[in-house]
C-alpha positions as CSV (number, residue, x, y, z in Angstrom):
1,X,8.9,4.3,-3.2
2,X,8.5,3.5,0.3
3,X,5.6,2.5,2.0
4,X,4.8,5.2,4.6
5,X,2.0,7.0,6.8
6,X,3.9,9.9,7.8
7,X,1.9,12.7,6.6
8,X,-0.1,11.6,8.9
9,X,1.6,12.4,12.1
10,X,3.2,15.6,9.9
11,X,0.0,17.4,9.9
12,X,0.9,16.9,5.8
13,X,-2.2,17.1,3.6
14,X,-2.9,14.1,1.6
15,X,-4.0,15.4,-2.0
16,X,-5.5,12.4,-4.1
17,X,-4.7,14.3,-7.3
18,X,-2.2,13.0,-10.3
19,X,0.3,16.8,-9.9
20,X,0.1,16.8,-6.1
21,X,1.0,12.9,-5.8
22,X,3.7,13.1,-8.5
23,X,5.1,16.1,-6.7
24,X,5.0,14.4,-3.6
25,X,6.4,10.9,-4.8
26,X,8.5,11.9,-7.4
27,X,10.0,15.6,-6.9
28,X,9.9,15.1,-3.1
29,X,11.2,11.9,-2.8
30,X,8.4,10.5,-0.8
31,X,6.4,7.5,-0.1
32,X,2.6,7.2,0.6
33,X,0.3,4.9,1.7
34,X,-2.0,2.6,-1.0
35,X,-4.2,5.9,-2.5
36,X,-0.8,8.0,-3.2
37,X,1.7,4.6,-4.6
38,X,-0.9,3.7,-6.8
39,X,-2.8,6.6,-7.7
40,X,1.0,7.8,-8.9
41,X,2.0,4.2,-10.3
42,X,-1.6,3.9,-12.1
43,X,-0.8,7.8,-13.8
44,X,2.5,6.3,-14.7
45,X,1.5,3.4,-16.6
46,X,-1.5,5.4,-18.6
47,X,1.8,7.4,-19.9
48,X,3.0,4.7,-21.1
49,X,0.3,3.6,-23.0
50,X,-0.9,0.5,-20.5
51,X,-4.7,0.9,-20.1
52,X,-5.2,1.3,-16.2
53,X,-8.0,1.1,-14.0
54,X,-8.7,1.7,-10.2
55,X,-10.3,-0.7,-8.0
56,X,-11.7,-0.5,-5.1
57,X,-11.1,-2.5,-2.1
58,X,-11.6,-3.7,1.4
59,X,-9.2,-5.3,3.5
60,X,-9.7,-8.3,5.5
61,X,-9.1,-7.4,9.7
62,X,-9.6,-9.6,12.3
63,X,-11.3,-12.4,12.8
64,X,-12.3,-11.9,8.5
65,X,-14.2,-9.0,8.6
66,X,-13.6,-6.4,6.2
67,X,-13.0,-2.8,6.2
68,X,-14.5,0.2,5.5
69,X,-15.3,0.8,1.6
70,X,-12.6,2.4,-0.1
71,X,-10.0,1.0,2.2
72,X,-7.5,0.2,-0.4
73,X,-6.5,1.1,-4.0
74,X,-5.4,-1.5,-6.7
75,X,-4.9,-1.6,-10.0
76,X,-5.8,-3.7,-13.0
77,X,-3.4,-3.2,-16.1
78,X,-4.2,-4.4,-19.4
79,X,-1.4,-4.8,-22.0
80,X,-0.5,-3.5,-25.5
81,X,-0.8,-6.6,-26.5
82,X,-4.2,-7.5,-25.3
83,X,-2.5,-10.5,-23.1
84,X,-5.1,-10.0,-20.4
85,X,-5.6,-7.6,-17.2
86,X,-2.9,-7.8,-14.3
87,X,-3.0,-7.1,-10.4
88,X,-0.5,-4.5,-10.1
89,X,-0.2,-3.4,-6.2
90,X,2.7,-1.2,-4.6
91,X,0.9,0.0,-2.3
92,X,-0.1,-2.7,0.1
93,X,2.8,-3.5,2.2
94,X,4.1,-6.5,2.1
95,X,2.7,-8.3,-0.9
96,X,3.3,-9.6,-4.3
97,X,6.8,-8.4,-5.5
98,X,5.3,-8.5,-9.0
99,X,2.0,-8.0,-11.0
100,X,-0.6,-10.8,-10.9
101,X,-2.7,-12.2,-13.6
102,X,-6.6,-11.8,-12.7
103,X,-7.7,-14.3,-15.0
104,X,-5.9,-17.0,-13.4
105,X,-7.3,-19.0,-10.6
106,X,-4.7,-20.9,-9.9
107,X,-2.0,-20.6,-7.4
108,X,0.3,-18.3,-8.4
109,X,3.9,-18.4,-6.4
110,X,6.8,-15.4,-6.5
111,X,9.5,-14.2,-4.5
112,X,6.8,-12.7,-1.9
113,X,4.7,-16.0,-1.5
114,X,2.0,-17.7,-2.9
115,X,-0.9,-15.7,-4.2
116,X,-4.6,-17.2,-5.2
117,X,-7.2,-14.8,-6.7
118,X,-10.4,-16.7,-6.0
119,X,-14.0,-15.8,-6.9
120,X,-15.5,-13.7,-4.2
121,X,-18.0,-16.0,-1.6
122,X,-21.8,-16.2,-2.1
123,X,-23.5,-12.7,-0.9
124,X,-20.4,-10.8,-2.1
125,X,-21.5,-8.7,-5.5
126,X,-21.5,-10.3,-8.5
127,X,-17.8,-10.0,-9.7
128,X,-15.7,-9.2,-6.7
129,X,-12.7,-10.9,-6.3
130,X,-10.4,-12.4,-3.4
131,X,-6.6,-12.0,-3.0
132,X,-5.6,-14.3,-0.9
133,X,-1.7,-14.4,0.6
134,X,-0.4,-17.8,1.7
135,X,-3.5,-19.3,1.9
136,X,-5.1,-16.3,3.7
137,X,-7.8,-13.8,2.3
138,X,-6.0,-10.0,2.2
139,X,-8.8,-8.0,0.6
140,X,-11.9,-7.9,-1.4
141,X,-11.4,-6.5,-5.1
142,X,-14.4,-5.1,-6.7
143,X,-14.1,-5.4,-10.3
144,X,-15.8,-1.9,-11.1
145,X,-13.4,1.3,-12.1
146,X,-13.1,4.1,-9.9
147,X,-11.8,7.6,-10.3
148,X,-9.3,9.1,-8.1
149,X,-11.2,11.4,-6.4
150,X,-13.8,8.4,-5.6
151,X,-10.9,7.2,-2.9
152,X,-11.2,10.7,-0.7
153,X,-13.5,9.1,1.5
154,X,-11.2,6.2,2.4
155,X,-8.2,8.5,2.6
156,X,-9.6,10.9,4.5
157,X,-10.8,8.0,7.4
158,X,-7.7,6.7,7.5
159,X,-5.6,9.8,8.3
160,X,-8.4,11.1,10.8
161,X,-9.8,8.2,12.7
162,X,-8.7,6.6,15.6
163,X,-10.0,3.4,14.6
164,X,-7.4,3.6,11.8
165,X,-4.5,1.4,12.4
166,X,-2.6,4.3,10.5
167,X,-3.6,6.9,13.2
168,X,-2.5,5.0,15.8
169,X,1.1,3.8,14.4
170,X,4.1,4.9,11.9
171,X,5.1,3.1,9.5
172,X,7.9,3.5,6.3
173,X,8.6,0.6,4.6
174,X,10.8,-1.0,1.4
175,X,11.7,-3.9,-0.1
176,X,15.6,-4.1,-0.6
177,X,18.1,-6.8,-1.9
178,X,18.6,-7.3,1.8
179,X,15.3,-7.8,2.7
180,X,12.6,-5.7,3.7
181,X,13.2,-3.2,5.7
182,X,10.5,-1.4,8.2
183,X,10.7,1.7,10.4
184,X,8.4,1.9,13.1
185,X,8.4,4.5,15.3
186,X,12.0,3.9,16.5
187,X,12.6,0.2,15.9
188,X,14.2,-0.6,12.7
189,X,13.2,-4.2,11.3
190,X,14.7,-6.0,8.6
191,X,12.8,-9.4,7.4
192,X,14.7,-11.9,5.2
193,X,12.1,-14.7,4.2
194,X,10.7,-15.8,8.1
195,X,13.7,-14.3,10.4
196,X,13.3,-11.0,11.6
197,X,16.1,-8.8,13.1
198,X,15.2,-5.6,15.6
199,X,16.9,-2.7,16.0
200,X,15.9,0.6,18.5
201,X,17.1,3.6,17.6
202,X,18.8,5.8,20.5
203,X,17.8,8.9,19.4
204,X,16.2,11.6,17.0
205,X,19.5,12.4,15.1
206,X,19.9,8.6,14.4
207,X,16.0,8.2,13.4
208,X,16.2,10.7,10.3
209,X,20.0,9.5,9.1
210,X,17.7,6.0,9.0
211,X,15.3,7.9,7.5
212,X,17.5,9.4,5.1
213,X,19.9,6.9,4.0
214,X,17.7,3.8,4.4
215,X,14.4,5.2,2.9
216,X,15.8,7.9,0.9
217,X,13.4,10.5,2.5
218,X,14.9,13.7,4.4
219,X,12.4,14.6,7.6
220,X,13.3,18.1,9.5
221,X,11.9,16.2,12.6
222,X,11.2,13.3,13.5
223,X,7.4,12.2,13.7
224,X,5.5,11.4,16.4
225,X,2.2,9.2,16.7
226,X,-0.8,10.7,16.8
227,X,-1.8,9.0,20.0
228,X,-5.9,9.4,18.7
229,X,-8.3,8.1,21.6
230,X,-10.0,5.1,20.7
């Protein structure tokens, strides 16, 4: 499931219900940003029995403010076999390549760095929660469950406003055995560990084979930015 924004610059409607998103992801053989990947991950595991809730979150921007409320979707799993609640997140980018435990405190290193999930500072509510990447903060979790349809707010901002960063660029994104690989527009980036290799693309008919055989998503045409005034 990639990560991508391109119902965005398709004029697509984003649907933040479980049969839309599982049509979307599944039958369509699309990605999504954070709300779709894991509003459709979070229906998945409650099939399989895990107990799933939605959280609520607000990313950390520049110079560590945060955004809008909403901003992001994460998920707490709790197991079968009542061995605690987990971070599960496929829908933030690059991140953790696998789920992390929200109990612990500690440092917790994997394949896609080290991750720390610290209590929130002093004035935050009681019970939020920082993820912090590499020593950096990422987002704010709030510990209280949400329902889908609570995250059409957020969704909505960031498909419409030009103070979204997902207005004002495309983005589809995977993680591969060869590293992760990111379409941008027309440059084609693939990051193994702190090297970066950049690739532009010479044309439309070369953009959707990438498209297609990279991402496993099939485009009619190629999509454009929005190009929102600020």
């Amino acid at each position: 499931m990639p990560f991508e924004n391109l119902s965005v610059h398709l004029g697509e409607k984003i649907v933040l219900e479980e049969e839309p998103l599982l049509e979307k992801i599944v039958n369509a053989r699309r990605g999504g940003f954070c709300y779709e990947l894991n509003g459709a991950f979070g229906a998945l595991l409650s099939g399989l029995g895990y107990r799933v809730e939605l959280l609520q979150a607000r990313v950390y921007g520049d110079e560590g403010r945060l955004g809008v409320p909403y901003d992001h979707l994460a998920l707490s799993v709790g197991t079968a076999d009542g061995g605690g609640s987990w971070l599960a997140d496929v829908g933030f980018g690059r991140h953790s390549h696998y789920p992390l435990a929200l109990g612990e405190r500690g440092e917790q290193a994997e394949e896609g760095g080290v991750f720390r999930i610290a209590e929130a500072e002093a004035g935050a509510a009681d019970g939020d929660l920082d993820v912090l990447h590499d020593g950096r903060p990422v987002y704010r979790l709030e510990r209280r469950p949400r329902l889908l349809a609570d995250f059409e707010a957020g969704a909505w901002w960031h498909s419409t406003s030009p103070a979204s960063h997902f207005t004002r660029s495309l983005v589809c994104s995977r993680l591969t055995e060869e590293g992760r690989l990111t379409l941008s527009g027309r440059k084609l980036t693939r990051t193994v560990g702190d090297e970066r290799k950049e690739e532009e693309l010479s044309g439309d008919a070369e953009v959707l084979n990438v498209y297609r055989e990279r991402f496993g998503i099939v485009l009619d045409r190629v999509p454009e930015p929005l190009h929102l005034p600020a």
